[in-house]
N, C-alpha and C positions, 0 to 999 in steps of 0.2 A: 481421434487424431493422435499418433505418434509425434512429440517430439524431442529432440537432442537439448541438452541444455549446453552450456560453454567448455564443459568436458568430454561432450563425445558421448554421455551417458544418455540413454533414453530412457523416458515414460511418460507414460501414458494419460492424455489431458481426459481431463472430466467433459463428458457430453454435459451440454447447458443451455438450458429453455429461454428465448432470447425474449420472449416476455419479460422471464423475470429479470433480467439484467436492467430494462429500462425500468422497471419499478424498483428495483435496488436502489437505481441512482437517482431517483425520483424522493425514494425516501429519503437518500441521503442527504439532500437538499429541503424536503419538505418536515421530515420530525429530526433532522441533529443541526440543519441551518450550513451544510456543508456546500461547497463550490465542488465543482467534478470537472470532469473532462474526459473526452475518448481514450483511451488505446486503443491499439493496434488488436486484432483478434488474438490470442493466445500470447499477449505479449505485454512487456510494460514499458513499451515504449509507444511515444506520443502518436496519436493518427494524423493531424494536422500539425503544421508546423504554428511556435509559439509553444505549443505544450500545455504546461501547468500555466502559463500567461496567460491563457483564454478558461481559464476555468472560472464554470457561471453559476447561480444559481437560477439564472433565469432557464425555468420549465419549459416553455416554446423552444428555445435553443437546446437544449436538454433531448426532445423530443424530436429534433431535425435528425440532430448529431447521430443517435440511435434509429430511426428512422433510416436511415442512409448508411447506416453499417450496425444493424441489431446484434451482430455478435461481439460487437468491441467490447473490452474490457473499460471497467472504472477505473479511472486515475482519479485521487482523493489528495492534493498537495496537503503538503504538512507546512508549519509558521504558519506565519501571521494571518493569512489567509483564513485560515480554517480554527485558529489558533490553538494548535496542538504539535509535538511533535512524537515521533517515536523512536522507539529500543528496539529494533531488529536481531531476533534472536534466530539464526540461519539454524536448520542440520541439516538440510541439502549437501554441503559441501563442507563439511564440519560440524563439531559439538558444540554448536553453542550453548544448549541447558546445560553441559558441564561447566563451560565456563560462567556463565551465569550466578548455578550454584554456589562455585565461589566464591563469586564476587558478592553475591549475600549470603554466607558463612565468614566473609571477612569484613563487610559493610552493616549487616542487617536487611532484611527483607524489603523489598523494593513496596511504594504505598500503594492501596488498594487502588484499582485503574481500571479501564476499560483495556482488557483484552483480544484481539485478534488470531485464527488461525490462519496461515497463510497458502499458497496455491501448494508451496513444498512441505507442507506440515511445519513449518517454522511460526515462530509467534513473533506478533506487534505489538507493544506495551505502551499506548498514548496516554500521554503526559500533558498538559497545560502549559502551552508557549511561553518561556519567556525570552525575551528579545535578545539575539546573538546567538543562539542554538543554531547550530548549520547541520549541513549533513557529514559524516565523519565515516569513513569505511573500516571495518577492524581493529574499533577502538580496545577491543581483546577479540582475541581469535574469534570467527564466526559472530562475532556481533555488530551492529551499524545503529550510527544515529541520524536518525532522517528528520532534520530540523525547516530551517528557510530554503525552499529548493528544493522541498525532496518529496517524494510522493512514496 
């Protein structure tokens, strides 16, 4: 599947075994204790309305949800929920490991975390919630923090 992102640019989405997608999210509920939720197929936006509000751990639901659209994407809320949030480090649409860089060459080295690569080659840097973290959009160029509300 070809598609455009919010500039007009195109590339090219990764074919994906929809097995594995309902055992991704299966894991992600049964060994990290995480709530999920649909998206939309190639998208990261909600498939039902509610969104990140309806995110379960319950398996039966889990297994409708994918059952009735096996190619959705996982949404994985960030707060409280899940209690985590993240550093969204974009280079889709900018350098964010420049600015990163940076930011730990003038701060020091961000703590050891669990890691994510993202659908754009961008990283996810989750963190341990603590209460008031929101989501923020370019809190420096190409970087986001995806706290209460954000997935």
């Amino acid at each position: 599947m070809i598609k455009k992102n919010g500039r007009g640019q195109v590339y090219p989405q990764p074919q994906v075994d929809v097995d594995t997608i309902l055992k991704a999210a299966l894991a992600y509920v049964n060994e990290l204790g995480w709530s999920v939720f649909p998206l939309k197929p190639g998208s990261k936006k909600p498939l039902y309305k509610g969104g990140f509000h309806g995110a379960t751990r319950d398996v039966n639901q889990i297994v409708k949800w994918w059952s009735e659209t096996p190619d959705a994407n996982i949404g994985v809320p960030t707060g409280y929920i899940n209690n985590f949030f993240v550093i969204d480090v974009d280079v889709k649409c900018g350098d964010g490991i420049e600015t990163l860089s940076n930011l730990t060459d003038h701060y020091g080295e961000l703590p050891e975390t669990v890691q994510g690569i993202t659908a754009s080659k961008g990283f996810h840097y989750l963190f341990k919630y603590h209460k008031g973290v929101r989501n923020e959009v370019n809190i420096r160029p190409s970087i986001d923090v995806r706290g209460q509300g954000g997935i």
